[in-house]
N, C-alpha and C positions, 0 to 999 in steps of 0.2 A: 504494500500500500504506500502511496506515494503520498508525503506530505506538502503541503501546501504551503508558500510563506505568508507569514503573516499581512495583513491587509497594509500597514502601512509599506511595506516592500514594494510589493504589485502597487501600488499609488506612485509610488517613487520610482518604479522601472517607465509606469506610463507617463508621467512625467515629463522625465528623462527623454522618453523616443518622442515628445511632443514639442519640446526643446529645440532637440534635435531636427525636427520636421521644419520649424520656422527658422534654426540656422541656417538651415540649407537656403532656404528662397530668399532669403537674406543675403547671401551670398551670388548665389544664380543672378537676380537682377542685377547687380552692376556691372558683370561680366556681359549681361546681355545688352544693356544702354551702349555698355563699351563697343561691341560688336558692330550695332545700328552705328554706331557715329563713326566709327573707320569705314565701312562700307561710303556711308554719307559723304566724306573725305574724299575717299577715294572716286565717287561721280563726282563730284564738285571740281577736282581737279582735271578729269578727263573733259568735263562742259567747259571749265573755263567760264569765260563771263556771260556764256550763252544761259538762257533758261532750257531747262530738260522739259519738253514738251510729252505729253503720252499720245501713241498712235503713232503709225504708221512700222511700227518695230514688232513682229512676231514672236516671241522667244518660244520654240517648241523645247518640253521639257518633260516627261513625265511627274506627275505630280505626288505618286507614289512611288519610290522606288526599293528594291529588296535591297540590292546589294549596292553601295557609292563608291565600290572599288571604280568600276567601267560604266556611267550614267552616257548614254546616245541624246545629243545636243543641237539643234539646228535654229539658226536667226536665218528668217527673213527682214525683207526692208522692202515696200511698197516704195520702187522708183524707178522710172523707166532708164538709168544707169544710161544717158545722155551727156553729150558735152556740156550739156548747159543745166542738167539735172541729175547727180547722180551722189551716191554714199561716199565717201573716202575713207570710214574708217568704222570698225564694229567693234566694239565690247563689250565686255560679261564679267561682270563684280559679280560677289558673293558676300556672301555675311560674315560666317562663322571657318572656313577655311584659315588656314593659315597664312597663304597669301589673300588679299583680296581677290588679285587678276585672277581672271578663269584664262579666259582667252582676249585675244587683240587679231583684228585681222587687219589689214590696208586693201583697200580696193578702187577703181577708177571708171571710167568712162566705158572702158571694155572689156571690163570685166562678165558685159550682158548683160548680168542679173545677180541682185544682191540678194544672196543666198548662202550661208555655209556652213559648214557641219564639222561638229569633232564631239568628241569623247571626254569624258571628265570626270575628277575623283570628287567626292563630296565628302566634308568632312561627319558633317552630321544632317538634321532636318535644319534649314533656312531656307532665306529668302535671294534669289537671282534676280539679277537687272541687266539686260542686255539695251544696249546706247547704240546708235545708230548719230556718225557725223554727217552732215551734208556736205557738200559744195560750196553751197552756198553760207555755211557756219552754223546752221541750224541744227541741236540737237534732238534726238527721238529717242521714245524708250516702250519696253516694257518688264512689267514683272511678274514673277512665277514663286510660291511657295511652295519647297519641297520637303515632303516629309521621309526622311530615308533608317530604313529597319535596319538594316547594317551598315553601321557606320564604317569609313575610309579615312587616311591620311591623320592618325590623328597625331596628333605629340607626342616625342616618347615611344615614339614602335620602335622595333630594331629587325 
């Protein structure tokens, strides 16, 4: 027969794990503020003195993914990729990655069609922004929240 501990114990073990429960989110928020504001950073310095307008930028993404070792990643950019109309430059920030950059692509006038695709690790579930530069200096955006089960790249592997 298994004894029981006394009621003040069990009070103080739960307690204890409730403590514990509000440390944690304690903690989590400002790692997460911190997160948002590098990301933030980081658009800000790729616009430049431009405003990030929304639309015209696709960011294809799965929005669940299993594994963030290899996530399949494609930006479109609505523009008929003209002398006189076209992208010159594509990015893909991250949140919670180690670096921000995902990707950067350059592209021009003949390029055809602003289109491209790559592969990507993901460190955990966040938030993506793929930026679309103009031509003409205007930026475009979209974004995409990802929630991924197994996480990739994180700190600390070997």
């Amino acid at each position: 027969m298994q004894r029981r501990p006394p009621p003040s114990t069990a009070r103080r073990r739960l307690l204890q794990a409730g403590a514990a429960a509000v440390a944690g989110h304690v903690i989590v928020r400002p790692a997460a503020a911190q997160d948002a504001a590098a990301m933030t950073a980081a658009i800000s310095q790729f616009a430049g003195a431009q405003p990030v307008q929304k639309g015209r930028v696709k960011l294809e993404i799965a929005k669940l993914v299993d594994n963030g070792n290899v996530v399949p990643m494609r930006v479109l950019v609505d523009s008929p990729m003209s002398a006189t109309d076209h992208v010159t430059e594509i990015a893909v920030f991250n949140e919670k990655n180690p670096q921000r950059d995902v990707a950067r692509f350059t592209l021009g006038p003949r390029a055809g069609k602003a289109d491209v695709s790559t592969r990507v690790r993901l460190a955990t579930s966040q938030k993506l922004v793929a930026l679309a530069r103009m031509n003409d200096g205007s930026v475009w955006s979209d974004t995409v929240d990802v929630i991924v089960v197994l996480a990739a790249c994180i700190e600390g592997e070997s």
